[in-house]
TIVEXLO-273205 format. One record per residue: residue number from 1; x, y, z of N, C-alpha, C in turn. Coordinates in steps of 0.05 Angstrom, whole numbers. Each point is the difference from the previous one (the first is absolute). Example, Ala and Ser with C-alpha at 12.3 -4.5 7.8 and 13.67 -1.06 7.14 Angstrom:
BEGIN
1, 264, -114, 156, -18, 24, 0, 18, 24, 0 $
2, -7, 21, -14, 16, 24, 1, -15, 22, 14 $
//
This chain:
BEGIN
1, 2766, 2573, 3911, -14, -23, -12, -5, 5, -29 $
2, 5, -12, -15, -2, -1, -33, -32, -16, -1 $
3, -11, 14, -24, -32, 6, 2, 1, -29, -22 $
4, -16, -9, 0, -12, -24, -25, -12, 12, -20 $
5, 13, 0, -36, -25, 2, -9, -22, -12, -3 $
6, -19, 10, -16, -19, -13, 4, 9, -13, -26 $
7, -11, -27, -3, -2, -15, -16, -15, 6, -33 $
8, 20, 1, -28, -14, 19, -16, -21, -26, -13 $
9, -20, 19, -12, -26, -18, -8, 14, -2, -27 $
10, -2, -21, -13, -4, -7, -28, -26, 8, -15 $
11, 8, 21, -19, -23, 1, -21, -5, -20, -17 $
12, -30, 3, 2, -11, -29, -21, -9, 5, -34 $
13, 28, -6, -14, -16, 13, -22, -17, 2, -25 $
14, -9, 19, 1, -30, 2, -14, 4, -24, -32 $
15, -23, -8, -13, 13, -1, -33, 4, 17, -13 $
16, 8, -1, -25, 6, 27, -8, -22, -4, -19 $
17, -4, 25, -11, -21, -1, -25, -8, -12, -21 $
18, 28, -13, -9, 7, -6, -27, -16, -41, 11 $
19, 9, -4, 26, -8, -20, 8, -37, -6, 3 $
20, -5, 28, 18, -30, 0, 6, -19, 1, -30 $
21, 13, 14, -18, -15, -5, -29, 4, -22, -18 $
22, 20, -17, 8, 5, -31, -12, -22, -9, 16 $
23, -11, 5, 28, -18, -22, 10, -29, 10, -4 $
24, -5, 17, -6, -21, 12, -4, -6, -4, -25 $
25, 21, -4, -17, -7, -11, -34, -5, -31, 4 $
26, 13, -18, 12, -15, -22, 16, -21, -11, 3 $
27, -2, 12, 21, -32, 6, 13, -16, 4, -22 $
28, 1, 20, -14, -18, 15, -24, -3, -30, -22 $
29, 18, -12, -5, 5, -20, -21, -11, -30, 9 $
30, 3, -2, 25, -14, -27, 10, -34, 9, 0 $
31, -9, 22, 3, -29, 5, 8, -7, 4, -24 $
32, 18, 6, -17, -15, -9, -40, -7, -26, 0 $
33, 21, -14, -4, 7, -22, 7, -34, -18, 8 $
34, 8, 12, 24, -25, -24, 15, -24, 12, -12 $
35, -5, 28, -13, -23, -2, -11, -7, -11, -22 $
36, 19, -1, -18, -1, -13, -24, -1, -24, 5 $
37, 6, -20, 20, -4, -25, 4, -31, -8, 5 $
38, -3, 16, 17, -30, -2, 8, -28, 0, -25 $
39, 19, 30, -20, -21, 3, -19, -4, -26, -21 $
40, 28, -12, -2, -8, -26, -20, -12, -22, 20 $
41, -1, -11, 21, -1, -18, 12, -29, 10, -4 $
42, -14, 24, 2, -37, 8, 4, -6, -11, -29 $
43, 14, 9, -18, -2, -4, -35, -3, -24, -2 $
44, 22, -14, 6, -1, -22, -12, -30, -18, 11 $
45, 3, 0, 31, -21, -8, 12, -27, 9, -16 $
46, -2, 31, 2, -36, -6, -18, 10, -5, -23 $
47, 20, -3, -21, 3, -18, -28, -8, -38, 6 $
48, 8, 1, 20, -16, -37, 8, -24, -1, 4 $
49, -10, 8, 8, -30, 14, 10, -12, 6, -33 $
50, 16, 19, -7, -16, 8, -26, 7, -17, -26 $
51, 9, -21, -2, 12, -7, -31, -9, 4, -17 $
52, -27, 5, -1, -7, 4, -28, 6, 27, -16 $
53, 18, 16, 19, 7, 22, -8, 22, 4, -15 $
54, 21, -22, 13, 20, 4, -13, -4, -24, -33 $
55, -23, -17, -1, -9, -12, -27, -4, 26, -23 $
56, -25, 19, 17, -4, 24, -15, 27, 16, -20 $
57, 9, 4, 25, 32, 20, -12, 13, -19, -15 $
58, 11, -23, 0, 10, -24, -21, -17, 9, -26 $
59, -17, -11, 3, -20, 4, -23, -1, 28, -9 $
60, 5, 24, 1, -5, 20, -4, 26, 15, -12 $
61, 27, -15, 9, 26, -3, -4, 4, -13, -24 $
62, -8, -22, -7, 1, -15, -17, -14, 13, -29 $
63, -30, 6, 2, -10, 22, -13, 19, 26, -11 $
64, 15, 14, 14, 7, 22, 3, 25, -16, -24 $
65, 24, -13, 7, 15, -11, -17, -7, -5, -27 $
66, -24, -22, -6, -16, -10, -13, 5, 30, -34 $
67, -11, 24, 14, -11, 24, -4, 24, 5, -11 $
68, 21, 7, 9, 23, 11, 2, 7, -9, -24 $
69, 4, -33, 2, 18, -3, -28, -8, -7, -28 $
70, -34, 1, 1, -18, 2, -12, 8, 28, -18 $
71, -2, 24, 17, 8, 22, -14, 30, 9, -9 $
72, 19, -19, 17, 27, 5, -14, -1, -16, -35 $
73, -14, -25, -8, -2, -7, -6, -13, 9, -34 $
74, -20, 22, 11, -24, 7, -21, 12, 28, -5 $
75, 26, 8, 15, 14, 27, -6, 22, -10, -21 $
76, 9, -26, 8, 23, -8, -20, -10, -4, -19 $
77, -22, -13, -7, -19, -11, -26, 5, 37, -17 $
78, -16, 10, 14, -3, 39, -18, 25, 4, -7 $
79, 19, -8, 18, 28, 19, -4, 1, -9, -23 $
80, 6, -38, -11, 6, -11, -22, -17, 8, -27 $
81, -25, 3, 1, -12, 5, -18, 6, 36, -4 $
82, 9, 16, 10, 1, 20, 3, 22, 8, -14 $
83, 24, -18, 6, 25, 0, -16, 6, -13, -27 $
84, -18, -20, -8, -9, -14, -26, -8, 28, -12 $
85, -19, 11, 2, -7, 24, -21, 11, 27, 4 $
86, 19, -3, 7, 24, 28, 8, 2, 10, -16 $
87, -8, 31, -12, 7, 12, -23, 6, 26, 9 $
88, 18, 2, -16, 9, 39, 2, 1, 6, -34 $
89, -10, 29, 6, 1, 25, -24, 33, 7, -1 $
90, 9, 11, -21, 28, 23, 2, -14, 27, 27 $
91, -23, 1, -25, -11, 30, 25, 2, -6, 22 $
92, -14, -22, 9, -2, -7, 33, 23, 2, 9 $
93, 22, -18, -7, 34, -2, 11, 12, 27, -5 $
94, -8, 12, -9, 6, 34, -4, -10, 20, 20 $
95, -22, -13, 4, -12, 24, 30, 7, -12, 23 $
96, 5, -20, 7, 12, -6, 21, 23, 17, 20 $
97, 4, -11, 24, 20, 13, 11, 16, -19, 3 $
98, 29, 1, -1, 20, -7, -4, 7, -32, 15 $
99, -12, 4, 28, -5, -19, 21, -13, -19, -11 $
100, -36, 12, -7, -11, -17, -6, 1, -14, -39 $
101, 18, 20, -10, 19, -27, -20, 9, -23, 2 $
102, 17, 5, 23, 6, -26, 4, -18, -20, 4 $
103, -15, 3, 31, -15, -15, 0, -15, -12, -21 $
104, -5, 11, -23, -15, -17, -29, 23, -13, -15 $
105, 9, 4, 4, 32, -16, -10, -2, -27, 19 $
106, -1, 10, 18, -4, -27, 23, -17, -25, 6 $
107, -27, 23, -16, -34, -14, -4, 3, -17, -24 $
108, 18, 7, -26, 5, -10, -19, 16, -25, 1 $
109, 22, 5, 12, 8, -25, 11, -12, -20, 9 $
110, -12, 2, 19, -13, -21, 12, -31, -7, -14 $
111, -7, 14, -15, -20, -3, -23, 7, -26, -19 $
112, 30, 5, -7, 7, -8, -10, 19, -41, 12 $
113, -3, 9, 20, -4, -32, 22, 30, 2, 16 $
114, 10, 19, 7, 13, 7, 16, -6, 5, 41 $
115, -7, -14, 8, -18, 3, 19, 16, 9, 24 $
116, 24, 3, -6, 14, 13, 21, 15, 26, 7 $
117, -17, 18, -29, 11, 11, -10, -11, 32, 14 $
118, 22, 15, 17, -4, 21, 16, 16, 23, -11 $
119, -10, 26, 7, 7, 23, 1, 23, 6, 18 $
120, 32, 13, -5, 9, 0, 23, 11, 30, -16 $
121, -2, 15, -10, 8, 23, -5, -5, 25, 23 $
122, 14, 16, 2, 7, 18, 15, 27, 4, 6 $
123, 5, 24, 29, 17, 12, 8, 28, -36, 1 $
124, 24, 3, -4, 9, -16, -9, -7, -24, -1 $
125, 0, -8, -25, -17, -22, -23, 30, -8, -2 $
126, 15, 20, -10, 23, -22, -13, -8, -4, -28 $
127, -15, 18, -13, 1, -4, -40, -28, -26, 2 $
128, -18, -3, 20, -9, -25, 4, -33, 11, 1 $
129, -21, -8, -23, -31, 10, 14, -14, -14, 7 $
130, 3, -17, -16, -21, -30, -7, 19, -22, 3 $
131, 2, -22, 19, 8, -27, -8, -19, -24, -10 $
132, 5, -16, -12, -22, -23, -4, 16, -22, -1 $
133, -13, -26, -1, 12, -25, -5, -21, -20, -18 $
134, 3, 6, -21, -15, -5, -31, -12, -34, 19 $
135, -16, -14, -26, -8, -31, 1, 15, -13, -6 $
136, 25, 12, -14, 23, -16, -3, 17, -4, 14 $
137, 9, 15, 18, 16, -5, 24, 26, 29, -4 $
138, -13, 16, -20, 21, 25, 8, -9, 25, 4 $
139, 26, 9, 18, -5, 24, 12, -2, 25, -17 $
140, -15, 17, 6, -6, 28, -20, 9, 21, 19 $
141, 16, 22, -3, 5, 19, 14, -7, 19, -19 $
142, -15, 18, -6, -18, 23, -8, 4, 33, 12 $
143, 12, 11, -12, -2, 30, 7, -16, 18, -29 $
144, -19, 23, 14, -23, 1, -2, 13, 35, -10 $
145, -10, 16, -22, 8, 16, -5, -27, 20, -14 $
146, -12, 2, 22, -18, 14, -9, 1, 38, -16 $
147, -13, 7, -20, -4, 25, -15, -23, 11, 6 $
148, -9, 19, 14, -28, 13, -5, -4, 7, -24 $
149, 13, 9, -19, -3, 14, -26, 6, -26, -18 $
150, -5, -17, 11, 10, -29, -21, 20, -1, -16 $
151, -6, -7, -30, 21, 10, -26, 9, 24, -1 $
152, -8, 17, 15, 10, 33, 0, 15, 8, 24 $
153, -8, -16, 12, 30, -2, 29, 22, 2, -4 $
154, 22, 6, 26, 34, -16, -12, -3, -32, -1 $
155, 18, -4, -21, 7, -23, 0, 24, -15, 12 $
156, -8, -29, 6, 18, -23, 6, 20, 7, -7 $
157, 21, 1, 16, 29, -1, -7, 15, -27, 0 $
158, 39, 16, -3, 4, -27, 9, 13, 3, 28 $
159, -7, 24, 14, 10, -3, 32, -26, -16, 14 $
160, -21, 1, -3, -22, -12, 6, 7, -36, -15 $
161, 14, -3, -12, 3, -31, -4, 26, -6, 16 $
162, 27, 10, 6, 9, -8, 8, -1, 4, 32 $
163, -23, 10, 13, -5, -6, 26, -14, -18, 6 $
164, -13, -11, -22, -16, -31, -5, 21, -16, -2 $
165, 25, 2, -16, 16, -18, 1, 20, -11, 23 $
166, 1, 25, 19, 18, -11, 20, -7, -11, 23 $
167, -29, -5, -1, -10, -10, 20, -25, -20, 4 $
168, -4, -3, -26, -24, -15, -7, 6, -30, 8 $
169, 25, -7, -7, 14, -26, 1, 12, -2, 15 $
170, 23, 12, 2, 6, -3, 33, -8, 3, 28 $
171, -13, 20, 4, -19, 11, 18, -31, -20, 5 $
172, -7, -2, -19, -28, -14, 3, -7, -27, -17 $
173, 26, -9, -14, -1, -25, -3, -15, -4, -22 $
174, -7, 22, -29, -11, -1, -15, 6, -23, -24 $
175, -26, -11, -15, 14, -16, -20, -6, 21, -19 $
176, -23, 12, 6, -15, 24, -28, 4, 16, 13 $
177, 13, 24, -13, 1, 24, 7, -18, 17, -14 $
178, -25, 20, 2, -7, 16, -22, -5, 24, 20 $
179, -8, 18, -19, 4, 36, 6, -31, 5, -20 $
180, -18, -1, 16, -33, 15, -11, -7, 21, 1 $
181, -6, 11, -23, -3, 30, -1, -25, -3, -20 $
182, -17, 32, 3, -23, 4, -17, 15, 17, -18 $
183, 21, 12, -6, 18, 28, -5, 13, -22, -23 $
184, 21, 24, -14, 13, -13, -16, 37, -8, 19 $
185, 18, -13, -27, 16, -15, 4, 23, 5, -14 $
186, 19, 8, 4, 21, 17, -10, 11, -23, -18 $
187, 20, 5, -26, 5, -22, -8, 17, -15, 5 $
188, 27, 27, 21, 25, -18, 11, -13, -16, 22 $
189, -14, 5, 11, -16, -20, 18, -12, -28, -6 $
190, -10, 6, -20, -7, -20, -16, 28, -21, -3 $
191, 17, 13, -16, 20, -16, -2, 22, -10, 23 $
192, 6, 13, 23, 7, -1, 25, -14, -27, 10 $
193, -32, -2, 1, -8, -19, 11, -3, -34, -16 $
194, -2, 15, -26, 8, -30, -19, 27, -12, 10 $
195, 30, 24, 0, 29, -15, 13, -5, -14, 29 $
196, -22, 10, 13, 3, -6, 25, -22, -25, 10 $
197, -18, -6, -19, -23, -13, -1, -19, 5, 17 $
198, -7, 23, 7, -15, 13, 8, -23, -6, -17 $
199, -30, 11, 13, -16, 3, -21, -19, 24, 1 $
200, -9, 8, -17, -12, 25, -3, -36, -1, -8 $
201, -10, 11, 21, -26, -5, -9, -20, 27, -6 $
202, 5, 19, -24, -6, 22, -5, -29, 8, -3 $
203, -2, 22, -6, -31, -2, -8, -20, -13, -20 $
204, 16, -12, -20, -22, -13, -18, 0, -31, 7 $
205, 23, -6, 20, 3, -29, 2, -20, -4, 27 $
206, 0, 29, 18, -25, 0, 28, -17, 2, -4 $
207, -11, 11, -29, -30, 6, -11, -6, -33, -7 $
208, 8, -14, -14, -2, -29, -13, -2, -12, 28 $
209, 25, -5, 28, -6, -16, 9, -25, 9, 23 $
210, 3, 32, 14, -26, 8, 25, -31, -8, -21 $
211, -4, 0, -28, -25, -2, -2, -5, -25, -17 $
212, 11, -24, -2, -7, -26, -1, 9, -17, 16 $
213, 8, -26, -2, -4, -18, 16, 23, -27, -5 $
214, 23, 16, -9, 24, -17, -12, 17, 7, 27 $
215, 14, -15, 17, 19, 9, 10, 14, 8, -9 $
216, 20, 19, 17, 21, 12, -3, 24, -16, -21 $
217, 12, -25, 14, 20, -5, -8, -5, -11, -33 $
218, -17, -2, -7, -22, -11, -33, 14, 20, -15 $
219, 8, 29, 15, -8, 25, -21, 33, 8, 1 $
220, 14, -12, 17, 31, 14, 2, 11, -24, -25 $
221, 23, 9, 0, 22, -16, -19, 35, -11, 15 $
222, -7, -23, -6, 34, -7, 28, -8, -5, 25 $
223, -23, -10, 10, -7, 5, 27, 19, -29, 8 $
224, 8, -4, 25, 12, -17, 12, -15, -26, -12 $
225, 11, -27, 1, -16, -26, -8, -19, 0, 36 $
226, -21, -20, 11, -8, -8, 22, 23, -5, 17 $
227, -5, -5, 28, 21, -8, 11, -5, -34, 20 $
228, -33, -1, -5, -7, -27, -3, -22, -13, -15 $
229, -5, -15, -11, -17, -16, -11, -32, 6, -2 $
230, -11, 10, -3, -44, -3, 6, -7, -3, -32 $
231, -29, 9, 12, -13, -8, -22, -10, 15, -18 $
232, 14, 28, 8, 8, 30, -28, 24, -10, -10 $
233, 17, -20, 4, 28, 4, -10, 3, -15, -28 $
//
């Protein structure tokens, strides 16, 4: 007689892990879920209950704004009056550090009603320290050539003009190109930037313009005409 097997059981199988922690992230995410529902539904509820609370915070919001642009306001007022009487020494632009040259080159600018007028010097500039965009509608591209030893420094060359020249205009769209220094100014440089219309703003022309109250372009020679219409033109 030939025996029967027995009949084999089918295993039932398990989930696998990757499954059991998708449902357990689930689980975990609905029971946020419902608490955070619950917590606004209590909120909101005592905010009906309470309105006069949320009048308070309005009001206190409103205040707080109020405040806010009150003082953006009374900071812009200082800044303007601050830049109206902008004066620099030679000495002062002489002790400076190189960085913060520029930046007074930048202060002068916009002293001078340039209001857009930023610092972008550093690790590649591109020949570029200072840009501005005058009241007349042109662009200033400014490289900044600071001397600690001032008139006794090296001086301006003309490799220092012609890295102003190759990129002032093309690169950044210059209508004025100038090169500021407290130092002196070589004379082929001088003449390099006359062929090239460059402009040169040396130490007796930074002493005249950092410590009165003539803009810049008043004190150069050849500066571009406006490029629209106001009521400097």
């Amino acid at each position: 007689m030939t025996r029967r097997r027995p009949p084999t059981r089918r295993r039932t199988r398990r989930p696998s892990k990757r499954r059991q922690q998708r449902d357990a992230q689930l689980v975990g995410f609905l029971m946020v879920a419902a608490a955070l529902i619950t917590l606004v539904v209590m909120v909101v509820n005592w905010l009906l209950a309470h309105w006069w609370v949320l009048l308070v915070a309005l009001v206190l919001a409103v205040l707080a704004g109020v405040g806010w642009l009150y003082n953006r306001q009374q900071q812009a007022r200082w800044e303007a009056v601050r830049a109206q009487g902008l004066r620099y020494a030679l000495s002062d632009l002489d002790a400076l550090h190189y960085a913060t040259f520029e930046e007074a080159v930048r202060d002068l600018m916009r002293r001078d009603g340039c209001r857009d007028a930023q610092r972008v010097g550093g690790g590649g500039d591109r020949g570029a320290d200072v840009k501005a965009t005058d009241p007349l509608g042109r662009r200033w591209v400014i490289q900044c050539k600071h001397r600690r030893h001032g008139a006794r420094g090296a001086a301006v060359g003309t490799p220092d003009l012609q890295v102003l020249n190759g990129t002032a205009r093309p690169v950044h769209g210059a209508d004025v190109a100038v090169i500021v220094t407290n130092g002196r100014v070589t004379a082929p440089a001088v003449d390099f930037a006359r062929q090239q219309r460059l402009h040169v703003v040396d130490r007796q022309t930074l002493a005249v313009w950092a410590s009165g109250s003539r803009p810049l372009w008043e004190l150069l020679r050849a500066v571009p005409p406006p490029r629209r219409p106001t009521s400097l033109s």
